[in-house]
Steps between C-alpha positions, in 0.01 A plus 500: 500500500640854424388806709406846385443794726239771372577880576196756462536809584124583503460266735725639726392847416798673411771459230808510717797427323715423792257247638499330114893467513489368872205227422646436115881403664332365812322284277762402297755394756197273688495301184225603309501419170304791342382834565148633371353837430091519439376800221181720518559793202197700662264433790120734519267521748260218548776232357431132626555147404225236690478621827886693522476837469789737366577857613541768266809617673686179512883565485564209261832604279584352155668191506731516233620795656529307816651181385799722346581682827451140677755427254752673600526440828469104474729245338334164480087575586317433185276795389070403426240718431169389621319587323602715250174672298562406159226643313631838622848501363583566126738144403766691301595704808413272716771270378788730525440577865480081553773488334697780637410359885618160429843642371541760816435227756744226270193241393291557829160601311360128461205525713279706248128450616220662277082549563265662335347768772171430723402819555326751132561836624855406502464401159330796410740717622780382256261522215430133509185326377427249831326206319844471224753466764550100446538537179778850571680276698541186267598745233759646716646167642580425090625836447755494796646195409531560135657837583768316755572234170530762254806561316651811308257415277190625678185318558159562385175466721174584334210452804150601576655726772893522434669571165870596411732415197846426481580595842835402709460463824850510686688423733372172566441343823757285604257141412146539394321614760273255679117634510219375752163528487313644837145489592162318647328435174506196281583687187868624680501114571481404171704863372801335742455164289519666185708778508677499822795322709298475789171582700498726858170422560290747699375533852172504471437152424385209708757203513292333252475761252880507541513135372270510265661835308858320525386195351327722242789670440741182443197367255491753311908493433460166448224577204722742368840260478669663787658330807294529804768416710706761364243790655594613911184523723547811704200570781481787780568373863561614877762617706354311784524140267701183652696277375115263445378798329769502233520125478081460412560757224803329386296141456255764303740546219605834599841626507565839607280692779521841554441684834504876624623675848156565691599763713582865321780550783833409329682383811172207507492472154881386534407262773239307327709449166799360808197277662391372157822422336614330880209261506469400144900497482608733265823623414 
């Protein structure tokens, strides 16, 4: 099992870039794996998903943005976005600044988690028609990658949503960058078996919706000729989790969780990275 550790700073009210150093290094010498950063473009009153509700004034910062500072003041820590709104990002740049990440931090940017957005004012407010996103964000996933393969040549892309001709994209990242799908629905189950490397699933699913959307997602690779064995399960879990806890999801198929500080203090949020990495034996 690999661990992740997710970092929002909207959840902890305040974009304070001394306390994402201290919990990004912290984090890194505990053992963790990977280090996450979550994206909302725009937030308006009245925002909600089911029954969680999202203040307008939520401090969360870009993550991009994040993940490069992160990156300079880590060596090892795998950077992750999760998730990163892909409908709301233009491919051609979109590509460069991968690309340009993954060469500042020396191959660290392989953690690349994409959704589609829950929430249509957000959408709005980009300029975004709500009910295309899906089909924004396949287009996109295809565009990325043929940007990263591209040679001095140029590629071409002509798309319902995304067109350009001839275009180099450059520099490269150091491999092709791995992309995950993230989400609660069954079409980002079956978007991860098609298009992506791997499936974050979302946390606002019952353990049996969970099961049923992974399977649905290795199906579907399977109908398309990929290998379904070949695609990471990555699911949201607790600071608080034991050693049980990680061992249940592990006979689940799953093989990376990803947990966040639950305190806004940084002197606790230090502590229960220490406490987690001690009892499931990091490091």
């Amino acid at each position: 099992m690999k661990f992740g550790v997710t970092y929002n700073t909207g959840a902890y009210g305040v974009v304070d870039p001394d306390a994402l150093i201290a919990v990004a290094r912290h984090a890194e010498d505990c053992g963790f794996e990977s280090f996450y950063v979550p994206e909302h473009v725009a937030l308006y009153p009245g925002a909600s998903v089911g029954a969680v509700s999202f203040p307008p004034d939520l401090p969360i910062a870009d993550p991009l943005e994040c993940l490069s500072f992160v990156a300079a003041v880590t060596d090892r820590i795998l950077l992750g976005t999760g998730v990163l709104l892909l409908p709301y990002h233009e491919p051609v740049v979109l590509a460069k600044r991968l690309a340009t990440i993954d060469l500042l931090s020396k191959g660290r940017m392989r953690l690349l988690t994409i959704g589609v957005g829950s929430l249509p004012g957000e959408a709005a407010a980009v300029g975004v028609d709500y009910a295309t996103r899906g089909r924004r964000a396949d287009e996109a996933i295809d565009a990325l990658r043929l940007l990263w393969a591209g040679d001095e040549k140029g590629v071409s892309f002509d798309g319902e949503f995304y067109s350009f001709t001839d275009a180099c994209s450059f520099p490269k990242p150091t491999r092709p960058l791995p992309l995950h799908v993230g989400g609660s629905s069954r079409a980002a189950a079956r978007r991860a078996g098609l298009r992506g490397d791997g499936y974050f699933s979302g946390g606002r699913l019952t353990e049996a919706e969970r099961t049923s959307q992974i399977e649905l997602m290795r199906a579907t690779a399977r109908d398309a000729g990929r290998d379904p064995r070949a695609l990471e399960v990555t699911r949201w879990g607790s600071i608080d989790m034991t050693a049980d806890d990680v061992t249940q999801h592990t006979d689940r198929g799953v093989d990376r969780l990803v947990v966040g500080p639950a305190s806004a203090k940084v002197s606790e949020q230090r502590d229960q990275l220490s406490a987690f990495a001690e009892r499931l034996g990091l490091g």
